[in-house]
C-alpha positions in Angstrom: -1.2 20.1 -28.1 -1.1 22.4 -24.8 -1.2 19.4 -22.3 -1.7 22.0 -19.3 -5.2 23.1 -21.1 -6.7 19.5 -21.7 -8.0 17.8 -18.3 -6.5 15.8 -16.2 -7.6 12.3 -17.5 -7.3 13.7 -21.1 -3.3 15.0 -20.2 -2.7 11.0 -18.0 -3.9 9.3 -20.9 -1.9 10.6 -23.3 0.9 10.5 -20.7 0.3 6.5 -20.5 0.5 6.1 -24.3 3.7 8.5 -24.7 5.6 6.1 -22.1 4.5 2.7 -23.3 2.0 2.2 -20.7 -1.2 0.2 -21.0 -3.8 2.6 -21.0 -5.4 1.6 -17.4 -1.4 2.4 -15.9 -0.9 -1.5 -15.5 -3.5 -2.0 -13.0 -5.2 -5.0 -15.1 -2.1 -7.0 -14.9 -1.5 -9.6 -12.5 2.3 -9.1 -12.2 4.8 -6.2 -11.7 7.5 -6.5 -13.3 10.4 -4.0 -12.8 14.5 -4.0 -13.8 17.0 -3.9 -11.8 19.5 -3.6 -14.3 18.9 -6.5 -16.6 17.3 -8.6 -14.4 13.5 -8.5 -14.0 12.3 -8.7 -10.4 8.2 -9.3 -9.8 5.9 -8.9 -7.3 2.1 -9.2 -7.2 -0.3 -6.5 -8.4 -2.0 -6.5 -5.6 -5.6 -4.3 -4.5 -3.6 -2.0 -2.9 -1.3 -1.4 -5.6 -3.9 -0.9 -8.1 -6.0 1.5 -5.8 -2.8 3.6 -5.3 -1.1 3.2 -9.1 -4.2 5.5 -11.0 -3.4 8.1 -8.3 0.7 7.9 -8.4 0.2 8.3 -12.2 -2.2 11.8 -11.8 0.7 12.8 -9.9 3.2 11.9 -12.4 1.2 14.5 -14.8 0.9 17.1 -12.3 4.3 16.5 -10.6 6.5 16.4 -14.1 8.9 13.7 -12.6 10.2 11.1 -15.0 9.6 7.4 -15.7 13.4 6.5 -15.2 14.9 5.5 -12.2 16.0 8.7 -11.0 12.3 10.3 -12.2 10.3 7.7 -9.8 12.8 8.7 -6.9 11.8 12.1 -6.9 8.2 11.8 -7.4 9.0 9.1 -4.6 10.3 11.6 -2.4 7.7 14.4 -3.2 4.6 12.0 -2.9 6.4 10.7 0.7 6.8 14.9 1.7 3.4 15.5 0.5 2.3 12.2 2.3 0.5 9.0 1.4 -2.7 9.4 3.0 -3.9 5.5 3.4 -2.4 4.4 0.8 0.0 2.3 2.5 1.2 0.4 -1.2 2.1 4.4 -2.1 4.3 4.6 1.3 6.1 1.3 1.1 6.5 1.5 -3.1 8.1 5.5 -2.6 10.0 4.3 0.0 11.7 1.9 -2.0 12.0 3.7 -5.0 14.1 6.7 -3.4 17.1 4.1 -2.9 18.2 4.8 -6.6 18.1 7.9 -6.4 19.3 8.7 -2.8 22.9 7.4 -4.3 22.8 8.9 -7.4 21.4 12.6 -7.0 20.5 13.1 -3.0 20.1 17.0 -3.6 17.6 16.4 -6.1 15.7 14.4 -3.8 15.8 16.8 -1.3 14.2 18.8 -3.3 11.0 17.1 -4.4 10.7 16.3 -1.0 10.7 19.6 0.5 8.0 20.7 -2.6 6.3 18.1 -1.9 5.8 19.6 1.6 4.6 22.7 0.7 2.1 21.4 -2.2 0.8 18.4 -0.9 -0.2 15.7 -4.1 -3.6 14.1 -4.6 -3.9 11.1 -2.7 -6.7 11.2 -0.5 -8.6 13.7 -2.6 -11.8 13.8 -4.5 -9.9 11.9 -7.9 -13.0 11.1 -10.4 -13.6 15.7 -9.9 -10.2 16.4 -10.1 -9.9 14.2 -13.4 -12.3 16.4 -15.8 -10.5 19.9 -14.1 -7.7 21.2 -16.7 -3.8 20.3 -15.1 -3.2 24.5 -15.7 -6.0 24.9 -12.7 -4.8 22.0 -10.8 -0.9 23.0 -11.0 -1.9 26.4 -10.1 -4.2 25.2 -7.1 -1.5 22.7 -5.8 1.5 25.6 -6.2 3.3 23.2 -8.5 4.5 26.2 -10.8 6.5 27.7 -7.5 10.0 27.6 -7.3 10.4 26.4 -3.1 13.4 26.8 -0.9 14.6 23.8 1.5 14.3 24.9 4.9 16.6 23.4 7.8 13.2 21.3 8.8 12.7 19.5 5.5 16.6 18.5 5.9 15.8 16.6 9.3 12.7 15.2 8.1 14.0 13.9 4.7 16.9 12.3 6.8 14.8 10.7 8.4 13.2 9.4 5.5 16.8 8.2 4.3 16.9 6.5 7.1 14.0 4.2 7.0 14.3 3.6 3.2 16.3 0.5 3.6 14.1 -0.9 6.4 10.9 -0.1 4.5 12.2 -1.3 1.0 13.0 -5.1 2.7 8.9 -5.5 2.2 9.0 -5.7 -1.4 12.5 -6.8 -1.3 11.7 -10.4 0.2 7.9 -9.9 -1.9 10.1 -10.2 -5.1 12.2 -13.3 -3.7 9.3 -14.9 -3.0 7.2 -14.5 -5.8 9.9 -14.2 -8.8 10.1 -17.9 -9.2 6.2 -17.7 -9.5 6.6 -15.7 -12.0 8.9 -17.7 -14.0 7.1 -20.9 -13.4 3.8 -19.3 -14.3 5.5 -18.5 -18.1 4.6 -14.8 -17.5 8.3 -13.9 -17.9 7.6 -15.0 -21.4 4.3 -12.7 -22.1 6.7 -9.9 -20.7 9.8 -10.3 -23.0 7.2 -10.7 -25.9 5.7 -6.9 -24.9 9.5 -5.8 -24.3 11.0 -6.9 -27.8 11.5 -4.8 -30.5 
């Protein structure tokens, strides 16, 4: 199937199945569970998250950045050039999922970010209309299919970013500390292995 002739909400939710995602994206859950390495950190789902998670996953669809670690850093650093809107779970979340990526492939993150700037991303727009409109017409609206250059601008601005990474991903840093041994007291560590296991 042509997934840049279906619509958008067609294309996300077979994107959602392909990548062993519940089919609402996760925002049903109560937990969020990610790896760092093989040690599962948690935080709560909270409203913010889930208002912000249906539109990070559009964006995924539109954006054609991965679900690996070094995948969420650029769509990290191309939804932070593009901004968040008021999305402040988007902000703080990107922000902390550059740090990966920052280390491992800086360029490439430098890159997202600078596109990022020159097409913008679909927070803050009209999302239930832009769901039923094909991704071909939305890539081609948003200038996704353009190849863009980094200007000297988007180098100072994305240090910038760099810069605050750290400082911004300490919010869901201590968030994790806290509410980790929740987690594993709550026997939801044991619902997650279950969904995990081969």
């Amino acid at each position: 199937m042509d997934r840049d002739s279906v619509s958008l909400q067609r294309a996300v939710e077979l994107h959602l199945v392909e990548h062993g995602f519940p089919p609402d994206g996760g925002i049903g859950e109560r937990w969020v569970v990610v790896g760092l390495g093989p040690i599962p950190i948690c935080f709560p789902n909270t409203k913010a998250r889930r208002l912000a998670t249906p539109i990070h996953d559009l964006n995924h669809v539109l954006s054609g950045y991965g679900h690996d670690a070094l995948g969420e850093a650029e769509i990290g650093a191309w939804e932070l050039g593009g901004g968040c809107k008021n999305y402040w779970a988007a902000w703080i979340l990107n922000w902390s999922a550059m740090l990966p990526g920052v280390v491992r492939a800086p360029a490439r993150l430098l890159r997202a970010f600078a596109r990022g700037r020159r097409t913008g991303n679909l927070y803050g727009g009209e999302i239930e209309q832009v769901r039923q409109r094909s991704v071909a017409e939305l890539r081609e609206e948003l200038g996704l299919d353009e190849d863009y250059p980094v200007r000297a601008g988007d180098v100072a601005l994305f240090a910038g970013v760099v810069c605050l990474a750290p400082v911004v991903a300490v919010i869901p840093g201590m968030a994790a500390l806290v509410t980790s041994p929740l987690w594993l007291v709550a026997g939801a560590h044991r619902k997650h292995r279950s969904a995990v296991a081969p």
